[in-house]
C-alpha positions as a printed NumPy array, in Angstrom:
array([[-11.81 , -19.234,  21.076],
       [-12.328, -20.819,  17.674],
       [ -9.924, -22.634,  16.   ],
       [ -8.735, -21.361,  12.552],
       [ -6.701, -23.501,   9.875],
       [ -5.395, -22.245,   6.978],
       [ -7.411, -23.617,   3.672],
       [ -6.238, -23.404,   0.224],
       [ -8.814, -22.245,  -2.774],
       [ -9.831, -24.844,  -4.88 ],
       [ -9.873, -22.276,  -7.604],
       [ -9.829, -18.288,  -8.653],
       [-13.13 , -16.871,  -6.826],
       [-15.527, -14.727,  -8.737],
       [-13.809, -11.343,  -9.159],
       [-15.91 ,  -8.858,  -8.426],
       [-17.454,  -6.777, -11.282],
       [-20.006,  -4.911,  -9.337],
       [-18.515,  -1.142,  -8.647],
       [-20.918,  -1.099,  -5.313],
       [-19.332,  -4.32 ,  -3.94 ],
       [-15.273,  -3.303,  -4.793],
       [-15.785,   0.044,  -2.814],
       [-16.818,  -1.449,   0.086],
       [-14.148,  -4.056,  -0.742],
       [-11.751,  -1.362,  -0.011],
       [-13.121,   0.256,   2.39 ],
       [-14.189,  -2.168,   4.927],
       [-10.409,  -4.111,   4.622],
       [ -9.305,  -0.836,   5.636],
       [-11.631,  -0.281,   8.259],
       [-11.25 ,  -3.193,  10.871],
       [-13.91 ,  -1.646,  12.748],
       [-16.139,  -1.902,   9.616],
       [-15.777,  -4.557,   8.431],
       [-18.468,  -6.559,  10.531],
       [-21.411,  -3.952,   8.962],
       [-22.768,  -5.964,   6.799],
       [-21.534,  -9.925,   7.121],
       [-25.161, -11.085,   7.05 ],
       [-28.699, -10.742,   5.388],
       [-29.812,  -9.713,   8.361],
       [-28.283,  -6.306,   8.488],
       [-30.855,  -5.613,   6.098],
       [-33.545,  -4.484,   8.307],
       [-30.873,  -2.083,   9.887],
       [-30.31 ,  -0.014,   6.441],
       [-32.609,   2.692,   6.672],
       [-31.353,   3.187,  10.168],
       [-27.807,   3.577,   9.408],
       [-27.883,   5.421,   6.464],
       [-29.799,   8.277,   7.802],
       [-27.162,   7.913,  11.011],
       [-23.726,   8.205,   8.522],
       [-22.126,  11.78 ,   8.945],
       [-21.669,  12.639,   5.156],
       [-19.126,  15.431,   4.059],
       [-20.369,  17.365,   1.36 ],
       [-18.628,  17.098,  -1.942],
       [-17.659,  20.762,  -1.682],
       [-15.4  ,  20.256,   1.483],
       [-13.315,  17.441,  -0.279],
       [-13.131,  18.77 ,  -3.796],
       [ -9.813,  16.849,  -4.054],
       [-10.582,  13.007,  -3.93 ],
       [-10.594,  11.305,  -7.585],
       [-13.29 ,   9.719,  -9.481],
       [-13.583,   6.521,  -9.36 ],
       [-11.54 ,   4.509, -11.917],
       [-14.19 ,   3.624, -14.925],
       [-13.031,  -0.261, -15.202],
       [-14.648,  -1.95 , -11.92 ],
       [-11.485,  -3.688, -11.049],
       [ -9.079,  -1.439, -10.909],
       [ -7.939,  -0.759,  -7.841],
       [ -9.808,   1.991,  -5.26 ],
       [ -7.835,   3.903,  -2.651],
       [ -9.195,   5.401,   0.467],
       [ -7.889,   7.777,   3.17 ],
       [ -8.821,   6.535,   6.737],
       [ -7.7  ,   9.09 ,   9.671],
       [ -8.26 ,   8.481,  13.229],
       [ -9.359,  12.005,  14.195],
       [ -8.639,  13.431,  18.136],
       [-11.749,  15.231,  18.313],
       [-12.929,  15.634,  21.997],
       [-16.253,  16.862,  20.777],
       [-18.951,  14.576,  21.561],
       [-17.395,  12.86 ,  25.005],
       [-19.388,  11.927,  27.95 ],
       [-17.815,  13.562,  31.397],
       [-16.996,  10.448,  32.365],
       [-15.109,  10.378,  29.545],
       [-13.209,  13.691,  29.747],
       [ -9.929,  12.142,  31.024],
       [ -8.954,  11.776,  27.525],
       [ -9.217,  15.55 ,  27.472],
       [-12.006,  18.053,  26.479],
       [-12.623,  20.608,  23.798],
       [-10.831,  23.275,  26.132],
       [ -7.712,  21.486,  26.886],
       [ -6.817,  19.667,  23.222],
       [ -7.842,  22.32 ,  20.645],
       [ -9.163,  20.992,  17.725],
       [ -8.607,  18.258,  16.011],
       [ -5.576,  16.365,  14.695],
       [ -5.279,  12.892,  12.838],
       [ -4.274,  10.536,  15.363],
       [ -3.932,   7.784,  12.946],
       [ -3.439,   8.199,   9.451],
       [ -3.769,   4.762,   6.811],
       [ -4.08 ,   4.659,   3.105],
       [ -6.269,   1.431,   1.949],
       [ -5.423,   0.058,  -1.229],
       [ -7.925,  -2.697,  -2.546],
       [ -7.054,  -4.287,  -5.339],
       [ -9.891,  -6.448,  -6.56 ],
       [ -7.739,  -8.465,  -9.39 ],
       [ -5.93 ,  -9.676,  -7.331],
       [ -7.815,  -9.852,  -4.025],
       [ -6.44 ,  -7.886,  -1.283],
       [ -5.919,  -5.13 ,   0.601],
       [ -2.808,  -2.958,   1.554],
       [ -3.182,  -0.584,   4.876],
       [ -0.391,   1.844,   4.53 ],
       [  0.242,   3.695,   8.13 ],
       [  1.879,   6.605,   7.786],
       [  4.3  ,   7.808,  11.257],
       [  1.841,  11.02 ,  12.272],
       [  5.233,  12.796,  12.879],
       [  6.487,  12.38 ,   8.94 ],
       [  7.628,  14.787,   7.314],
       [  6.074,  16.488,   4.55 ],
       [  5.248,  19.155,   2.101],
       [  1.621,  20.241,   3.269],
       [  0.024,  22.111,  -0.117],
       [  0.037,  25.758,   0.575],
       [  1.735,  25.725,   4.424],
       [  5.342,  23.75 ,   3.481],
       [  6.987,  21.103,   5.531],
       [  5.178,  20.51 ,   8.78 ],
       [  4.332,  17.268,  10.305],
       [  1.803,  15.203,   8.39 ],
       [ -0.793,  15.178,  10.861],
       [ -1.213,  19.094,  10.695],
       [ -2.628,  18.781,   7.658],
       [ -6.021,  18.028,   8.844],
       [ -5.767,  20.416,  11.535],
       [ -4.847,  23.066,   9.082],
       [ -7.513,  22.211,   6.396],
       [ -9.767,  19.177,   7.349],
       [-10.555,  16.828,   5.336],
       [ -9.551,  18.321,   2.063],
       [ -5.962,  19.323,   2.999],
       [ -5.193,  15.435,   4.347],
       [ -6.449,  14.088,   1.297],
       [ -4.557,  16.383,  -0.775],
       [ -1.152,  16.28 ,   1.232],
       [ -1.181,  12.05 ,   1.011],
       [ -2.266,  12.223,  -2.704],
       [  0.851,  14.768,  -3.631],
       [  3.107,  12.616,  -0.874],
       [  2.583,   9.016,  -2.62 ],
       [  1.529,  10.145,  -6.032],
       [ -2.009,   7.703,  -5.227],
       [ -4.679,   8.551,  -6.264],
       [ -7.165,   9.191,  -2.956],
       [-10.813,   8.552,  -4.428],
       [-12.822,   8.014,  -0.468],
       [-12.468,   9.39 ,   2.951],
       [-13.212,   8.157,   6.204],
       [-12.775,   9.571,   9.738],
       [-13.139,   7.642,  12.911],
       [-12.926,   9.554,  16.58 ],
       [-12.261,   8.306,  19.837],
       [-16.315,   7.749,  20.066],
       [-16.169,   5.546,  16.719],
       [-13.174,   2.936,  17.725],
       [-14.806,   2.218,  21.187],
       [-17.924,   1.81 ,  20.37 ],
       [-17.315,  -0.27 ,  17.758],
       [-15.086,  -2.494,  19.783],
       [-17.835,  -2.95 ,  22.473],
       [-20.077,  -4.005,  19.674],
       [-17.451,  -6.546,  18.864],
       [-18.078,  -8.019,  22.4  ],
       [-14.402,  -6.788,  23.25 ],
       [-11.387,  -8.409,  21.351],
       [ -8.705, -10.55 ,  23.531],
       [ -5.106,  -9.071,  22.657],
       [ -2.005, -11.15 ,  24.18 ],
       [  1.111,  -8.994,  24.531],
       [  4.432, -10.4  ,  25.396],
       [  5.33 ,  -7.988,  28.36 ],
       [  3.762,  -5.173,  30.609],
       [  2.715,  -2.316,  29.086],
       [  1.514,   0.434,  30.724],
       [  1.494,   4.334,  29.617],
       [ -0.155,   6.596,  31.943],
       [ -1.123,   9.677,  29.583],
       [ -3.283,   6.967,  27.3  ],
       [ -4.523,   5.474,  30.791],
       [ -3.132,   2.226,  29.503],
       [ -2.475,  -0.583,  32.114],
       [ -1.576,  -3.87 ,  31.341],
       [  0.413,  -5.501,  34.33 ],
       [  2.06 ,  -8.467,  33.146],
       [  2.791, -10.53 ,  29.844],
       [ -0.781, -12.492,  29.151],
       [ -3.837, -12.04 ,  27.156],
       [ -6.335,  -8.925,  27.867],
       [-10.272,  -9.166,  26.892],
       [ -9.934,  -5.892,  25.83 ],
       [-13.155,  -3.895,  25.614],
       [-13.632,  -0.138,  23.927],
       [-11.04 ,   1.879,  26.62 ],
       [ -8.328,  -0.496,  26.913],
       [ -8.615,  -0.91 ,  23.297],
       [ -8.479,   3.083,  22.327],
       [ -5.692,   2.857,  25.278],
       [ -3.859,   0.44 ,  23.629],
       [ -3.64 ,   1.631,  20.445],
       [ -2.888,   5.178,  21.174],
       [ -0.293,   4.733,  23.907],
       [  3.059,   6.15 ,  22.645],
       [  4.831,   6.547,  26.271],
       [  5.348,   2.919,  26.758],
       [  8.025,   1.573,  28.493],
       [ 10.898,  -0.27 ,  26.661],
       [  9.791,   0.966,  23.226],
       [ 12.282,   1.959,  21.244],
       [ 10.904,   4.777,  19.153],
       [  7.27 ,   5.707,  20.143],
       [  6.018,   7.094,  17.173],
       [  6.774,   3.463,  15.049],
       [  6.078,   1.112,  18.048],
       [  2.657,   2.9  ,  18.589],
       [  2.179,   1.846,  14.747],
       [  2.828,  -1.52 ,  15.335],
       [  0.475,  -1.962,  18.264],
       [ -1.9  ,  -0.673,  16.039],
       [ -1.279,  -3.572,  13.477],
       [ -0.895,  -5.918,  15.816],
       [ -4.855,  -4.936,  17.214],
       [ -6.094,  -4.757,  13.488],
       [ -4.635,  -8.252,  12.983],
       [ -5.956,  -9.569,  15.818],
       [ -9.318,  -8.21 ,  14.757],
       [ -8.986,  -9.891,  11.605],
       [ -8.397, -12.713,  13.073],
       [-11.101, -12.594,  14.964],
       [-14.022, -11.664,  12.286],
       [-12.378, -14.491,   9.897],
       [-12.71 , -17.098,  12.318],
       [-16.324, -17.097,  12.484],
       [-18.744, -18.439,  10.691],
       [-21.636, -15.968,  11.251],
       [-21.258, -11.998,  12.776],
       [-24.193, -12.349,  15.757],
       [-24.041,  -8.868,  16.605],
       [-25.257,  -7.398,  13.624],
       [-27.789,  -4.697,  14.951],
       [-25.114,  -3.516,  17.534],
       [-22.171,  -3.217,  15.037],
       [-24.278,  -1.603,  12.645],
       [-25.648,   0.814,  15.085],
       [-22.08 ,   1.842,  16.08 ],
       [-20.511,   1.592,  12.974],
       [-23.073,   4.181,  11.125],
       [-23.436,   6.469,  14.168],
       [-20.255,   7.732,  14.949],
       [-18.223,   7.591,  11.68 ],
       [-17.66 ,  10.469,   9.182],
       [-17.187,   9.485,   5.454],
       [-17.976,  11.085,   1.938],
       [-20.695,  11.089,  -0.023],
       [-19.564,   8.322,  -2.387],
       [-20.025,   5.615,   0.541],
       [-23.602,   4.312,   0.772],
       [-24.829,   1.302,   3.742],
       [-25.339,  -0.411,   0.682],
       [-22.121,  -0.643,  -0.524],
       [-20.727,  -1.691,   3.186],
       [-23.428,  -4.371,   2.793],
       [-21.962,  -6.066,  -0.27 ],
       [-18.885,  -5.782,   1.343],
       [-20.117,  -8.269,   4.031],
       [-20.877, -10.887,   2.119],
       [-17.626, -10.1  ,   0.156],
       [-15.986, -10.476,   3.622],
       [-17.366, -14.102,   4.038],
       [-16.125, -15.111,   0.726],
       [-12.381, -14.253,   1.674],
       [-12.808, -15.58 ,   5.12 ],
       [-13.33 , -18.735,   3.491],
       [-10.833, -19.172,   0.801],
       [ -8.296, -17.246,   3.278],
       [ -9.083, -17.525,   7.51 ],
       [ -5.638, -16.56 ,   7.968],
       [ -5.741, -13.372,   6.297],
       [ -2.298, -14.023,   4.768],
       [ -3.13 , -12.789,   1.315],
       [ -6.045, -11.01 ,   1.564],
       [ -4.673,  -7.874,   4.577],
       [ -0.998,  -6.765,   4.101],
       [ -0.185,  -4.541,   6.475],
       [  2.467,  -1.964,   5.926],
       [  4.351,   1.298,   7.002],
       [  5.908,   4.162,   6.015],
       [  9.666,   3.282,   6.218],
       [ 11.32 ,   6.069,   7.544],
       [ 13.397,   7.638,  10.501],
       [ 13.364,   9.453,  13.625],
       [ 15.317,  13.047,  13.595],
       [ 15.909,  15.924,  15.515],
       [ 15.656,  19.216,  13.197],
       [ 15.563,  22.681,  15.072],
       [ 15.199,  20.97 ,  18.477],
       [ 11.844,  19.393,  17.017],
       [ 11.538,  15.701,  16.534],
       [ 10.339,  14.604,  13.385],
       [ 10.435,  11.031,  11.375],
       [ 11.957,  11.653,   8.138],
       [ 10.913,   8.909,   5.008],
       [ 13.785,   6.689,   3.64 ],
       [ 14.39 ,   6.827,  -0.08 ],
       [ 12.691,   3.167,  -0.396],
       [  9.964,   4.997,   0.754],
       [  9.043,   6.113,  -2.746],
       [ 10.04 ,   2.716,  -3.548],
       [  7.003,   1.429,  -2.168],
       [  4.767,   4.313,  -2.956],
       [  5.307,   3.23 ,  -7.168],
       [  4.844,  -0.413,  -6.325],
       [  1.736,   0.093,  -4.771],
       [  0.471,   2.345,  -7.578],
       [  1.695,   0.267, -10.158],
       [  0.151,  -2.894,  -8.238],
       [  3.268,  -4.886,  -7.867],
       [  4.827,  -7.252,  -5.492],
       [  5.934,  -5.156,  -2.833],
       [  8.094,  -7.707,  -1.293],
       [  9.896,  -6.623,   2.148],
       [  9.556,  -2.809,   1.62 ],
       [  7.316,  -1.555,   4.78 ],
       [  7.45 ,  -4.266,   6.764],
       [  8.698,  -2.151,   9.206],
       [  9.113,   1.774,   9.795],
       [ 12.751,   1.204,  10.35 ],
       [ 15.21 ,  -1.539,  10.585],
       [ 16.022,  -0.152,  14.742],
       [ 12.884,  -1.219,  15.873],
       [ 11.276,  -4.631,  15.976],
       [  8.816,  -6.033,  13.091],
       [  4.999,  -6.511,  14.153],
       [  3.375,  -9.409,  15.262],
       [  1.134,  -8.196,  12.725],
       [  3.902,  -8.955,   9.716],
       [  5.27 , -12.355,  10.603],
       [  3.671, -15.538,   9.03 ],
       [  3.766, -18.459,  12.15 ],
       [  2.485, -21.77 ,  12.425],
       [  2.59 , -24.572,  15.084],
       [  3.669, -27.853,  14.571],
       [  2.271, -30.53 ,  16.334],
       [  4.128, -33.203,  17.734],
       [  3.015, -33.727,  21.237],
       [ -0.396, -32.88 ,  22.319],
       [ -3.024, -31.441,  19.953],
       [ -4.092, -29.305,  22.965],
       [ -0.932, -27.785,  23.409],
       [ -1.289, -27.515,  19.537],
       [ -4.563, -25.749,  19.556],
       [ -4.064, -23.49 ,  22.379],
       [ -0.63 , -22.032,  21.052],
       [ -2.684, -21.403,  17.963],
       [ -4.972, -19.426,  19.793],
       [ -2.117, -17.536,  21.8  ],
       [ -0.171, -16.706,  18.519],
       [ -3.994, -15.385,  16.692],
       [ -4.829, -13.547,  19.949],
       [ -0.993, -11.561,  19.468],
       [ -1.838, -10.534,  16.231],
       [  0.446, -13.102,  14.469],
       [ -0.747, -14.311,  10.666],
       [ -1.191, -18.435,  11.858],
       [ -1.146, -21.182,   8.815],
       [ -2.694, -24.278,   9.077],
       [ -0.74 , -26.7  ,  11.541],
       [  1.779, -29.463,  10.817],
       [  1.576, -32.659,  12.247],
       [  5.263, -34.238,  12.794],
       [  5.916, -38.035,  14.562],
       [  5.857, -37.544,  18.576],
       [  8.821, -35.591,  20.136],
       [ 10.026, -35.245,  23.83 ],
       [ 11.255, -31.37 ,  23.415],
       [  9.684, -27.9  ,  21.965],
       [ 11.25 , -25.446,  20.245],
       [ 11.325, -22.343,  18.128],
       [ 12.493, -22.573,  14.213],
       [ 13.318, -19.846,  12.027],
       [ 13.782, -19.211,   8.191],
       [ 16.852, -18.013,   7.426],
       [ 17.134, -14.235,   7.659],
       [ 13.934, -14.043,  10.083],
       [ 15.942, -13.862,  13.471],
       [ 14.581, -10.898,  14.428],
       [ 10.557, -12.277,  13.527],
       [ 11.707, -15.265,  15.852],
       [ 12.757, -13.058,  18.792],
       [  8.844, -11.482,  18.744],
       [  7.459, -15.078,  18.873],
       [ 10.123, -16.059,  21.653],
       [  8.558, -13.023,  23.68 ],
       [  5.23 , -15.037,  23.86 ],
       [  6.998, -18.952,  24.195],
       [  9.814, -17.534,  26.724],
       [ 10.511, -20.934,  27.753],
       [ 11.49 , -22.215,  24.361],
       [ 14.66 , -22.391,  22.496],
       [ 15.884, -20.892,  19.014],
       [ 17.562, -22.275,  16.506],
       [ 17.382, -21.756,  12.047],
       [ 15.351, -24.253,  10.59 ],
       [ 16.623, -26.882,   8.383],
       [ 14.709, -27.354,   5.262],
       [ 11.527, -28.654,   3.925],
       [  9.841, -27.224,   7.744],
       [  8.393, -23.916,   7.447],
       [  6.571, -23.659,   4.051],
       [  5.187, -20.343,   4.014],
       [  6.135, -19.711,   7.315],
       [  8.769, -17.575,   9.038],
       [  9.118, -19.122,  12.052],
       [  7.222, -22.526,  13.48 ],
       [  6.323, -23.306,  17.018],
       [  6.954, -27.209,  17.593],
       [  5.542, -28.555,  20.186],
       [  6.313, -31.786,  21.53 ],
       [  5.593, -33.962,  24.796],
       [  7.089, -31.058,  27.241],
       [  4.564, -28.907,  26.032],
       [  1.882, -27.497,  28.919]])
């Protein structure tokens, strides 16, 4: 695996002023799966291909998403649902279901992209498909019944009147567009810090270790809710889901050139649905966008924030919902007001523990720099944001340091270095870090 190190800009990159390139911006750090469309001038000869492949909505079925903001940088918002839909399996691909046993189709997954080109980033807002909500014109009902009740249209509209943000794209991916995507990817290695297995989502994963995951483990892995040891389903299914996008990221930033252009673009175009403000072209840009941020920021750090829904489980008529907190709306107004959202969303709820995919780590070096590098690549391959590494004088003893307040972020790093032991860090250690990994002679 490559090795990644955190680099700092030399100064403010060119903010985009092209509307083309900020859509795709938006879209694309939404869209993991995406976001290797278009990382090369070589996708070029693919564009006539995949644009007459995109599924386009008409603009009649989604009469609800916004215009586009007139100023170029202001900030875009799209609606990304991971749909159920059967429709369109193989039979060897039936034991996810069929058309006659799931009716349908339900949002699986439901994020809210936020790019903000100012100031460079991208928020994915998951939403808990059992929240709460007031669905336009049906009252409360879970929020993924919305698109089974009214497609397209009905989501868009329930989010928009939920968070008060303005929803101006749509994109659907099925259970078709994830794998295929991922096996276009070559697979992406996931390390998890215990078994996991969940046989309705067919996910097995034996031990603690890292997986080479390819389209079905993948889909598995992300939609498995009936996992052993997790605390509440609904919010540790969302973190899994972070943790893969993360680990994605992680992935795509680390390298230098996307080599599987004709495949991702292939898969990408063929089996996603999206609106008919999204062009190839745009996702294009958006490639070349991709490379600029993957080389002011490999990490990721401050380019994907990754958030959720903060909110609760509860038990109403004998039906279990997840009902939002009040700092819920908190976060909803920062985000539309683009301000510092600070700890709000980190997690879905302060009983369950924070995502890989949320906690900044780094390694610090003072024993071997292979121990060094291959922690590095343990901690990217978990879906852990990684900073550049510290070098420290030569030390017999490892161990696991913590900022203060970040006991529980330790404890998820500890699940992955088992061996080591905790203590708060002292200061002038972590930087921008949460918790640090030192390594020193002991280390394997």
């Amino acid at each position: 695996m490559t090795i990644v190190s955190e680099t700092k800009p030399t100064g403010k990159r060119r903010l985009l002023t092209e509307r083309r390139a900020r859509n795709a911006g938006l879209v694309l750090a939404g869209v993991i799966t995406l976001v290797t469309f278009a990382a090369s001038s070589a996708a070029l000869g693919f564009l006539w291909y995949a644009d007459t492949q995109i599924d386009r909505i008409p603009e009649e079925e989604i009469p609800d998403l916004e215009d586009e903001p007139e100023e170029p940088l202001d900030p875009i918002n799209v609606l990304i649902l991971g749909s159920d839909t059967r429709e369109g399996l193989e039979e060897e691909e039936e034991r996810f279901g069929t058309t006659e046993m799931v009716d349908g189709e339900r949002s699986d997954t439901i994020i809210l992209a936020h790019f903000d080109p100012r100031e460079e980033r991208a928020i994915l807002l998951h939403f808990p498909r059992d929240l709460l909500v007031d669905i336009p014109d049906h009252g409360q009902e879970k929020i993924n019944a919305a698109f089974t009740l009214g497609g397209p249209n009905l989501a868009v509209r329930t989010v928009g009147d939920l968070t008060g943000i303005p929803i101006h794209h749509y994109i659907e991916v099925n259970f078709n567009s994830f794998r295929a995507i991922v096996e276009a990817l070559g697979g992406v290695e996931v390390c998890v810090d215990r078994p996991m297995i969940d046989e309705t989502a067919e996910l097995n994963l034996p031990q603690a270790g890292c997986y080479d995951m390819d389209g079905d483990i993948a889909l598995a892995f992300v939609r498995a809710r009936n996992v052993e040891g997790d605390l509440i389903p609904d919010f540790a299914r969302i973190a899994r889901q972070q943790q893969f996008i993360r680990a994605v990221t992680n992935k795509l930033f680390s390298l230098g050139s996307v080599t599987r252009i004709p495949e991702l673009v292939r898969a990408a175009a063929g089996t996603v649905r999206t609106d008919q403000g999204l062009t190839v072209t745009d996702l294009l840009d958006y490639g070349r966008e991709l490379q600029g941020l993957a080389e002011e920021d490999p990490t990721g750090a401050s380019t994907v924030d990754l958030r959720v829904v903060p909110a609760v489980p509860e038990l109403i008529g004998e039906i279990s919902y997840v009902v939002a907190l009040p700092e819920a709306e908190e976060l909803f107004r920062r985000i539309r007001e683009d301000r510092p959202l600070g700890d709000l969303g980190t997690t879905a709820s302060g009983e369950v523990p924070p995502s890989p995919a949320q906690i900044h780590t780094k390694v610090v070096q003072a024993g071997s720099p292979g121990a060094a590098s291959r922690a590095e690549d343990l901690l990217r391959d978990a879906g852990f944001i990684v900073l550049a590494r510290d070098e420290r004088p030569p030390r017999a003893t490892s161990e696991i340091v913590f900022a203060a307040g970040a006991e529980a972020q330790a404890e998820v790093v500890a699940g992955y270095f088992p061996a080591l032991p905790m203590r708060q860090a002292g200061p002038g250690l972590l930087g921008d870090a949460d918790v640090a990994v030192i390594l020193g002679r002991d280390a394997p």
